[in-house]
C-alpha positions in Angstrom: 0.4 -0.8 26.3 -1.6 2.2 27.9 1.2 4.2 27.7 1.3 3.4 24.3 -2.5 4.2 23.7 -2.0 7.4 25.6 0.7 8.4 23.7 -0.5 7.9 20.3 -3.6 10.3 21.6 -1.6 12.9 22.7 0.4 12.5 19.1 -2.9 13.0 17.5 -3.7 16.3 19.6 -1.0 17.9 18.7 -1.3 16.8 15.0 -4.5 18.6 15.0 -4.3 21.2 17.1 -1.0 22.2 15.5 -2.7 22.2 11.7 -5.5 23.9 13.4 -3.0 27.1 14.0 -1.2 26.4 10.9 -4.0 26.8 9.0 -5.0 29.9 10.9 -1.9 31.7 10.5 -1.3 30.9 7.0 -4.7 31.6 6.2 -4.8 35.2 7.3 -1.1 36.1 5.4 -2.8 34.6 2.5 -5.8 36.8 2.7 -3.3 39.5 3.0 -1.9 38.5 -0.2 -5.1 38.7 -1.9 -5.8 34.9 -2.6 -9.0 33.8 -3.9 -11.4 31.4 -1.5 -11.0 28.7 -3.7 -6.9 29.0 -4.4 -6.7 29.1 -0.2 -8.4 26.0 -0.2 -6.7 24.2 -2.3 -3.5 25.4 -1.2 -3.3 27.0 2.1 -6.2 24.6 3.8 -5.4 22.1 2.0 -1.5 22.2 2.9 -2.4 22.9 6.7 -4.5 19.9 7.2 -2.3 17.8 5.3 0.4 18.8 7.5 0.0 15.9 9.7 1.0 13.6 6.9 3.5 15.5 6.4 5.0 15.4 10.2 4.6 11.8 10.0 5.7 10.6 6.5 9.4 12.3 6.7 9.6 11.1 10.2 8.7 7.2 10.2 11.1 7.6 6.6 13.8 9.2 8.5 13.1 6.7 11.6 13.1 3.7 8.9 9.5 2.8 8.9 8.7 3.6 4.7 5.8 1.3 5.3 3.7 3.4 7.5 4.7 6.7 5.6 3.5 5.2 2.0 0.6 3.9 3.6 -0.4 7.1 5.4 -0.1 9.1 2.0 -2.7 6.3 -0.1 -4.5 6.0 3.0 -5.1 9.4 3.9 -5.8 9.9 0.0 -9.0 6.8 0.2 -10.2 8.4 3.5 -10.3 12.0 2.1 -12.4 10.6 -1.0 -14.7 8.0 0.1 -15.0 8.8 3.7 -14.9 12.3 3.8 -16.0 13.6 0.8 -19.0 10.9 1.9 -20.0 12.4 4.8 -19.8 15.9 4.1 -21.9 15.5 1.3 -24.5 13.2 3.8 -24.6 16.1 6.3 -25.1 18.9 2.8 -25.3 18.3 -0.5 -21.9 19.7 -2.1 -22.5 21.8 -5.2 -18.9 21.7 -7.0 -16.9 24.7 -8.9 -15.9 24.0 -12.4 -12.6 24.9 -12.1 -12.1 22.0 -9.7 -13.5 19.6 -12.6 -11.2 21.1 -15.2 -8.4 21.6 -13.5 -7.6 20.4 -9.8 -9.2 16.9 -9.9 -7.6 16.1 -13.6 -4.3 17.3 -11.5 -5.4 15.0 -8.6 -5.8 11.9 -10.9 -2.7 13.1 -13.0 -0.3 12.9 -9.6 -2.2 9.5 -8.3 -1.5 7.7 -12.2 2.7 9.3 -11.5 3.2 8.4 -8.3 1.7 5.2 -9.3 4.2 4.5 -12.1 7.3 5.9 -10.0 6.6 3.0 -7.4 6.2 -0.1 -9.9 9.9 -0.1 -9.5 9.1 -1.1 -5.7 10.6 2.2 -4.7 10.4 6.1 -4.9 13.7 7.6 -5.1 14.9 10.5 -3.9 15.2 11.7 -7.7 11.3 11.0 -8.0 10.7 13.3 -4.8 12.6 16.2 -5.9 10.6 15.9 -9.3 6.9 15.6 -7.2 8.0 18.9 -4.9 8.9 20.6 -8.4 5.4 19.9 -9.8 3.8 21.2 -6.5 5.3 24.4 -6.8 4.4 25.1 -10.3 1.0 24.0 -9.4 0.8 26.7 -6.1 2.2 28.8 -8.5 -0.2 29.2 -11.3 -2.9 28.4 -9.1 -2.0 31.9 -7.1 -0.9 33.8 -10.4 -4.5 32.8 -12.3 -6.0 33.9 -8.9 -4.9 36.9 -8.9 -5.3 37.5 -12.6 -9.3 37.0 -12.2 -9.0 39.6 -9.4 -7.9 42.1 -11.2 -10.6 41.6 -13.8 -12.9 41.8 -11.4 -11.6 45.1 -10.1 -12.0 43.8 -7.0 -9.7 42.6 -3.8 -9.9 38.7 -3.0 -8.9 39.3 0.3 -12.6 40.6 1.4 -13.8 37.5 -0.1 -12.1 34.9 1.8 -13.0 35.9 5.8 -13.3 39.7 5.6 -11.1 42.6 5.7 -11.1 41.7 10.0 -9.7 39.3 10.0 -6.5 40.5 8.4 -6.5 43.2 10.3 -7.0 42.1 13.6 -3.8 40.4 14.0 -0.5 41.4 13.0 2.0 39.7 11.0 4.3 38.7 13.4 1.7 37.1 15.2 0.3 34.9 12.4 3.9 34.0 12.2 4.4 32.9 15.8 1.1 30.8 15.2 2.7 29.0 12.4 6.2 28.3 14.1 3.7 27.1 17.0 1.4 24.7 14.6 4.8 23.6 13.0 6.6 22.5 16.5 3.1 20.6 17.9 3.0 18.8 14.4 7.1 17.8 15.0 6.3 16.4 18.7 2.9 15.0 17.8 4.3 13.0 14.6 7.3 11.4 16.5 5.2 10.5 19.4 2.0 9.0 16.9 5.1 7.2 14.9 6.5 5.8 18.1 3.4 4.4 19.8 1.7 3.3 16.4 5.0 1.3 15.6 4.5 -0.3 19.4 0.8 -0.9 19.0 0.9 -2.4 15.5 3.6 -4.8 16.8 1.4 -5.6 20.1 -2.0 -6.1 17.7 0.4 -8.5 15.1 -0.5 -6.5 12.4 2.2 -4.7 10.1 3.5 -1.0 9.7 1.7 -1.0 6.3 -2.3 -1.8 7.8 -2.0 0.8 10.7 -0.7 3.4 8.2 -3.9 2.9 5.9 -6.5 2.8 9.1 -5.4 4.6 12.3 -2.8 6.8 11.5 -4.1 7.7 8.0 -7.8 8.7 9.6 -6.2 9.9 12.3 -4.0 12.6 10.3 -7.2 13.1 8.2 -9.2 14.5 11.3 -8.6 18.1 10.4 -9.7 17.4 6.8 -12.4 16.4 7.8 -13.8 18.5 10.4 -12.7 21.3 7.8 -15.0 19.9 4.9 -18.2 19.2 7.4 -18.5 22.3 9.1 -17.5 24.6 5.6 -20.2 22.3 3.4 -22.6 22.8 6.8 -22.0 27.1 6.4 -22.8 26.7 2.5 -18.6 27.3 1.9 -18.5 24.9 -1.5 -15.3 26.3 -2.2 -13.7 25.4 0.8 -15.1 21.6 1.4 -14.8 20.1 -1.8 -11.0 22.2 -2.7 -9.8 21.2 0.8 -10.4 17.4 -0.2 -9.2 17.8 -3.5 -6.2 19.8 -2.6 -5.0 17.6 0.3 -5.2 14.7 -2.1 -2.8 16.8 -4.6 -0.6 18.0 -1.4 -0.3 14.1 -0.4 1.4 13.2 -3.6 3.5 16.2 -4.2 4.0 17.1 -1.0 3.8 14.6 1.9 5.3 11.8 -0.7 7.7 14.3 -2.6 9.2 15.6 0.7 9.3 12.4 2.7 11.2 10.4 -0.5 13.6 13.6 -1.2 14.8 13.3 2.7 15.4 10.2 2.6 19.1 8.8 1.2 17.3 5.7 -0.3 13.7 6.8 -0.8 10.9 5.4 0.5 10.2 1.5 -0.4 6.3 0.1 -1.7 5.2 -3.0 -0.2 4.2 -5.2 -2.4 0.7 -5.4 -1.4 0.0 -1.8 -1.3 1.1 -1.3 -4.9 -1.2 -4.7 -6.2 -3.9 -3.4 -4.1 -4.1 0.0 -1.8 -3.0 2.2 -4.5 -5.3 1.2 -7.4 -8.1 2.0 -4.7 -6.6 5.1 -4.4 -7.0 5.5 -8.2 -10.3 4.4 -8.4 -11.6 6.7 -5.7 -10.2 9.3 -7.3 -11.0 8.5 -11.2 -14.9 8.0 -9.6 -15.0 11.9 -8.5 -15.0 12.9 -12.3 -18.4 11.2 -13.0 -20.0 12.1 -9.8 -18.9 15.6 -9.8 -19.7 16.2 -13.1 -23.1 14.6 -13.3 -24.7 17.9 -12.1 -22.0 19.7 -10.4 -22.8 18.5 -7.2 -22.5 15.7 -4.9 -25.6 14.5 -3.8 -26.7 12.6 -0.2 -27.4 9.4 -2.9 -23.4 9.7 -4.0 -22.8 10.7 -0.3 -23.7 7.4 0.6 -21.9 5.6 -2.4 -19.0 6.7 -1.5 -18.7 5.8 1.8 -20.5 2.6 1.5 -17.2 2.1 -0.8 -15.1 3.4 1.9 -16.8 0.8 4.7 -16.2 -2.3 2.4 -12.4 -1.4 2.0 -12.0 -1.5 5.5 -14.0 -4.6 5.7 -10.9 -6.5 3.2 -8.3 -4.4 5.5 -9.6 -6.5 8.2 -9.9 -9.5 6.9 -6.6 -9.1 5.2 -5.0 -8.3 8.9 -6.9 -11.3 10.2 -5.7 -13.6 7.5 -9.8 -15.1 7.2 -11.1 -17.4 5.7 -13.7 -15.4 3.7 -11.0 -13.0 2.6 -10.5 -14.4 -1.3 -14.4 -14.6 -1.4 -14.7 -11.0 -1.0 -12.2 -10.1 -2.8 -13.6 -11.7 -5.7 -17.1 -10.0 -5.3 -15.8 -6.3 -5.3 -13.6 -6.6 -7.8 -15.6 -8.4 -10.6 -19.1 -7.5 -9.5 -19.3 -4.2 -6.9 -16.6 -2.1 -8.5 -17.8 -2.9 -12.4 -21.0 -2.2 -11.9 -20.8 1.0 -9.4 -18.6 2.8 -12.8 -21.4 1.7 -15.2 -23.6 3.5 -13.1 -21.0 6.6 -12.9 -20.8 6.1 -16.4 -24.7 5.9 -17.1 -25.7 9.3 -14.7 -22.8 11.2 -17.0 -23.8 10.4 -20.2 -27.5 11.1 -19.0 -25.8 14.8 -17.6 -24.4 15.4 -21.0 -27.5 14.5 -23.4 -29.6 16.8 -21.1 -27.2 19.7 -21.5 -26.7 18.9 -24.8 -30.5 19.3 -25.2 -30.7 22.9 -23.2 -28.0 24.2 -25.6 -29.6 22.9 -28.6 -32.8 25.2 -27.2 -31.4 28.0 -26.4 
């Protein structure tokens, strides 16, 4: 067993450390490019720390273990939401672009509601993976073409928005090129050896392939999101810790999913619970960042703290759904007719308060 533990540690390093250079390298060609802040985090960022989801979705698919590559995806996708989005906006107060609001999160939710309707068939084939990785490239694509369209009518490069004109410069292109072949190979190793030892542990603990997908490998592959979001919203980059969330929630769907199912001769299979359960939490979470980002465009410590309470109580029923106890239709019952219903009437109440008060500013202007 500690060989086991040891293992899936070491897997986890090298998940991180390799998205850490991935991200690096691919940020700086970017820049290069002339990519806006925001575009590069919700692409390159986003795409860098979502590469451990990557790693390990196409390889427990291709090893046979669908189960804890469609839970990684919806997990990773609650944890970015509730936990990190939480946090970040605990440690700072997020104030959010607009674009995000009309564009990338009503992408975010539009993905979540497909992928959702691809797997009530108990299965996503590899005909609905090739159709996911199309949509991601037309969304890169006019994300980076209206990018560079603002830029040029603002007669001004990106790239010495995004980290300076150093940056670039200080390292060539065949080294940021290395650093991605490097970040690439740690996330392959990394990914078989987290697969492996999860796979052993999960069997060791009784619990299935499904529940250590949606808690320890899904926060585990989430790590660089979130250290990522914390430290940009901590330096004041908005741009970068609310698009990195955002667009690692977009990259999950289209990416991790569209990939992993496209590999695969036969797809990758739902369990049953996940799709009844796991994934309309996913939908929620997501559907809930409309209101609260709206309601002011920012995220305050109060909403902080709403979310992650939310994300505390789901892992609350993923243990006592593991544990098979007692208390476990009890609760159940509470969140979803009390907890839930009541937390969107509030969403819904702090909007439509948002929208009469800049109705009103309008109307006196």
């Amino acid at each position: 067993m500690w060989t086991d533990i040891i293992l899936f540690l070491a897997g986890l390093a090298c998940l991180i450390g390799g998205a850490e250079w991935l991200v690096r390298g691919a940020s700086r060609i970017a820049t290069r490019l002339g990519i806006s802040p925001l575009v590069v985090g919700l692409t390159i960022v986003a795409f860098g720390t979502s590469a451990p989801e990557l790693a390990i979705s196409t390889f427990s698919t291709l090893s046979g273990k669908p189960d804890l590559a469609f839970g990684n995806v919806v997990g990773s996708n609650i944890f970015n939401v509730l936990a990190i989005l939480g946090v970040t906006a605990i440690a700072a107060p997020i104030v959010v672009a607009r674009q995000l609001i009309r564009f990338d999160v009503p992408i975010m939710i539009g993905g979540g509601l497909l992928m959702t309707g691809m797997a009530l068939d108990g299965r996503i084939g590899r005909l609905d993976g090739l159709i996911l990785a199309a949509l991601l490239v037309s969304y890169i694509a006019f994300s980076v073409v209206m990018s560079r369209r603002e830029a040029v009518q603002q007669e001004q490069p990106i790239g010495s928005e995004t980290n300076g004109s150093a940056p670039a410069r200080g390292r060539s292109l065949p080294y940021n090129v290395v650093l991605i072949l490097l970040g690439l190979t740690l996330l392959v190793l990394g990914s078989r050896w987290l697969v492996d030892s999860a796979t052993v542990l999960a069997r060791y603990l009784g619990v299935s392939e499904l529940i250590i997908g949606l808690t320890v490998v899904a926060a585990g592959t989430s790590l660089p999101e979130l250290a990522t979001s914390v430290v940009a919203a901590v330096r004041g980059e908005r741009d970068i810790a609310v698009g990195n969330v955002v667009g690692s929630n977009i990259f999950n769907i289209f990416a991790v999913l569209g990939i992993a199912s496209a590999v695969s001769p036969s797809g990758i299979a739902v369990a049953a619970p996940a799709l009844h359960f796991d994934v309309p939490v996913m939908l929620a979470a997501m559907i809930a960042c409309l209101p609260i980002f709206f309601s002011g465009y920012r995220i305050a410590r109060s909403e902080g703290l709403l979310l992650f309470g939310f994300f505390l109580a789901y892992m609350l029923y993923l243990f006592l759904n593991a544990t098979h106890h007692s208390s476990l239709n009890a609760y159940s019952g509470v969140m979803l007719w009390f907890v839930i219903p009541l937390t969107f009437l509030t969403l819904l109440i702090i909007s439509w308060r948002f929208l009469v008060s800049e109705r009103k500013k309008r109307a006196s202007r």
